[in-house]
C-alpha positions as CSV (number, residue, x, y, z in Angstrom):
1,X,0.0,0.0,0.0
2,X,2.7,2.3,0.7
3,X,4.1,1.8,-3.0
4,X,1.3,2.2,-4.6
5,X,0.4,5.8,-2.4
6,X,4.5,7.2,-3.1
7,X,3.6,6.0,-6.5
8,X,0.6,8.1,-6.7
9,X,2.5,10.9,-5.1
10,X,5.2,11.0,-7.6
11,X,3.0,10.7,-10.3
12,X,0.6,14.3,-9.0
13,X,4.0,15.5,-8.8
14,X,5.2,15.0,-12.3
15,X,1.9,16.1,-13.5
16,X,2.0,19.4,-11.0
17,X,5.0,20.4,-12.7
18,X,5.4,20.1,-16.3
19,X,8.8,20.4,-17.6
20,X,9.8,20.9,-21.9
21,X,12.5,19.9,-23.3
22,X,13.0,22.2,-26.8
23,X,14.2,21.3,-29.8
24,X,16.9,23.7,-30.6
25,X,15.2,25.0,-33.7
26,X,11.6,25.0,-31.3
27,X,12.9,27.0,-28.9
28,X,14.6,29.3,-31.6
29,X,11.2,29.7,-33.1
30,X,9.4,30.2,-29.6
31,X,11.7,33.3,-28.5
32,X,10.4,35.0,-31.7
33,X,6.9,35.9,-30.6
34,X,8.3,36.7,-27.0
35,X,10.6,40.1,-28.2
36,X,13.4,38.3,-27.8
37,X,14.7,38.6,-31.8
38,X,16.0,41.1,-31.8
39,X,15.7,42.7,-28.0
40,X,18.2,45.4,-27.2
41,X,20.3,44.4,-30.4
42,X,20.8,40.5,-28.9
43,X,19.1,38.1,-31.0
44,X,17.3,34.9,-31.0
45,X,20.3,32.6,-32.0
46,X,22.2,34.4,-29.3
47,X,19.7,34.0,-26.6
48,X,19.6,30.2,-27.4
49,X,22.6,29.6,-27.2
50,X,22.7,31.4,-23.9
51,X,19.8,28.8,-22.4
52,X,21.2,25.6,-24.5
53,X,24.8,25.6,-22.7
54,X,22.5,26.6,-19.5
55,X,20.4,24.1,-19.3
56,X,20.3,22.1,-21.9
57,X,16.5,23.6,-23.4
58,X,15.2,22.2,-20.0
59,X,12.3,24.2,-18.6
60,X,12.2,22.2,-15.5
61,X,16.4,22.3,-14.9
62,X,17.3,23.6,-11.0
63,X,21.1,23.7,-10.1
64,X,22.8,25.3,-7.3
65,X,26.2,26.4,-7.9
66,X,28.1,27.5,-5.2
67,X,25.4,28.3,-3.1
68,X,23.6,30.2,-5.8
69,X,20.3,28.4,-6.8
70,X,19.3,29.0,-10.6
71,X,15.8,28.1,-12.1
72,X,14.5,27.3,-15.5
73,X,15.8,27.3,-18.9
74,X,17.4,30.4,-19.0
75,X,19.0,29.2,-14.7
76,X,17.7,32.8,-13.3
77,X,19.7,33.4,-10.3
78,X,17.6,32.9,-7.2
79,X,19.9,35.2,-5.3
80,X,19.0,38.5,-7.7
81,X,16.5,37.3,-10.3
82,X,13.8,35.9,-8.3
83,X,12.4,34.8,-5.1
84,X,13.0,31.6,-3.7
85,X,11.4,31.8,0.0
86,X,14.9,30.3,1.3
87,X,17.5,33.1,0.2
88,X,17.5,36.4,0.8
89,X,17.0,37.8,-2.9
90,X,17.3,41.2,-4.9
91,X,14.1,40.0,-6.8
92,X,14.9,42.1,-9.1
93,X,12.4,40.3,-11.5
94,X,9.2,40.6,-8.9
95,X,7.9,36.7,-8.8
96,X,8.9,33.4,-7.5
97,X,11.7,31.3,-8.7
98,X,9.3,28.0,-9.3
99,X,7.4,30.4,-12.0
100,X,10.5,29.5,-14.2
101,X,10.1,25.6,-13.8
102,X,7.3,25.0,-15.7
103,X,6.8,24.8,-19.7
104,X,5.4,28.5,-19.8
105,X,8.6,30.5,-20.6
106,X,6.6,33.9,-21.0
107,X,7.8,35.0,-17.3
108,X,11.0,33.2,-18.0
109,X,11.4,35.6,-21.2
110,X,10.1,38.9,-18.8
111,X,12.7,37.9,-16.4
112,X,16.1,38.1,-19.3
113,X,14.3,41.6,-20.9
114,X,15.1,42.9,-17.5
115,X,18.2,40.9,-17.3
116,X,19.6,42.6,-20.6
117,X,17.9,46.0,-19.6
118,X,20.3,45.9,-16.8
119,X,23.2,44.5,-18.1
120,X,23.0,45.5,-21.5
121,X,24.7,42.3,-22.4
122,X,24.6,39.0,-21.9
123,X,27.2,39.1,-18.6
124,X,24.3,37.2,-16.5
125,X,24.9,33.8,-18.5
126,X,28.4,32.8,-17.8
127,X,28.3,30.3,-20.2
128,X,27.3,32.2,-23.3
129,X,30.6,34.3,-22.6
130,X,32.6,30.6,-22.4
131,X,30.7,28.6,-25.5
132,X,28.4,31.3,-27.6
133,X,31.2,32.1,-29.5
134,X,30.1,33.9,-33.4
135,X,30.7,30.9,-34.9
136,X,28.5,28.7,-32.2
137,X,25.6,31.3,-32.5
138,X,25.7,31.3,-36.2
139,X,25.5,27.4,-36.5
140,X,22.1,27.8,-34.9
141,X,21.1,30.6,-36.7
142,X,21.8,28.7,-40.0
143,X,20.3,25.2,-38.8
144,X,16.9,26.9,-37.7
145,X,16.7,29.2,-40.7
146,X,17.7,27.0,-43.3
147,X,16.5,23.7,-41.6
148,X,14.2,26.6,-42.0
149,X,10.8,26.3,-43.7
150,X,10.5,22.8,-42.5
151,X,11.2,23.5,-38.4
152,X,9.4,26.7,-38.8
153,X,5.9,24.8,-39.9
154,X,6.4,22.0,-37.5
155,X,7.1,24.1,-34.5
156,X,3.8,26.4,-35.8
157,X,2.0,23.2,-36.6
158,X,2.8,21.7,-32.9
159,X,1.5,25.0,-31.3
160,X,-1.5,25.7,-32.9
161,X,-4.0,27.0,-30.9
């Protein structure tokens, strides 16, 4: 009886929180409609590649890294992004840190237009600066585009509404 009521548990759970995992050309296409191609002169490619090395395209993906907890696709700090209930934060993005693990990426995409509003760069993704090279960001650019028409009508296609 216990297995089958942790079962049960695990299961509300994993339907409580649902997680996507993009495509790199369906998360390229998704940032469009959200401002982010172009926003403040960063574009779509660069903002993907920003959230690929991140996390990997998971909208569900937590890690803490010395001591700072990052949330969601785009791993908003939890220490200055958003609020986490356990840190004291600079919530500098007004709303909770579990906003950014679901498959919604709206907030998540609020969240990095104040990010680069601040910044003016992409300085709050660590990675980008270490991988997102030109010639990284321009290989997605190319395989979205000119995987092109096809991903383009399979990602609209998928998201009808």
């Amino acid at each position: 009886m216990k297995v089958v009521t942790f079962t049960l548990f695990c299961l509300l759970i994993a339907i409580a929180y649902e997680a996507k995992v993009y495509s790199i050309c369906d998360f390229y296409y998704a940032l469009k409609p959200l401002g982010l191609d172009p926003f403040k002169g960063i574009f779509a490619e660069q903002y993907l590649c920003a959230a690929d090395q991140s996390s990997k395209l998971d909208t569900f993906y937590y890690e803490n890294i010395d001591g700072v907890p990052r949330y969601g696709i785009f791993q908003l700090s939890g220490l200055e992004w958003c609020d986490n209930g356990r840190h004291s934060s600079q919530n500098k993005c007004h709303t909770l840190c579990d906003n950014f693990l679901d498959d919604n990426i709206t907030d998540d995409a609020l969240c990095v237009k104040t990010i680069v509003n601040s910044t003016k760069d992409m300085s709050a993704w660590p990675l980008y600066g270490k991988y997102c090279d030109e010639g990284r960001v321009n290989r997605y650019y190319i395989k979205c585009l000119f995987g092109g028409v096809t991903q383009r009508r399979k990602y609209l296609l998928r998201n009808l509404p």
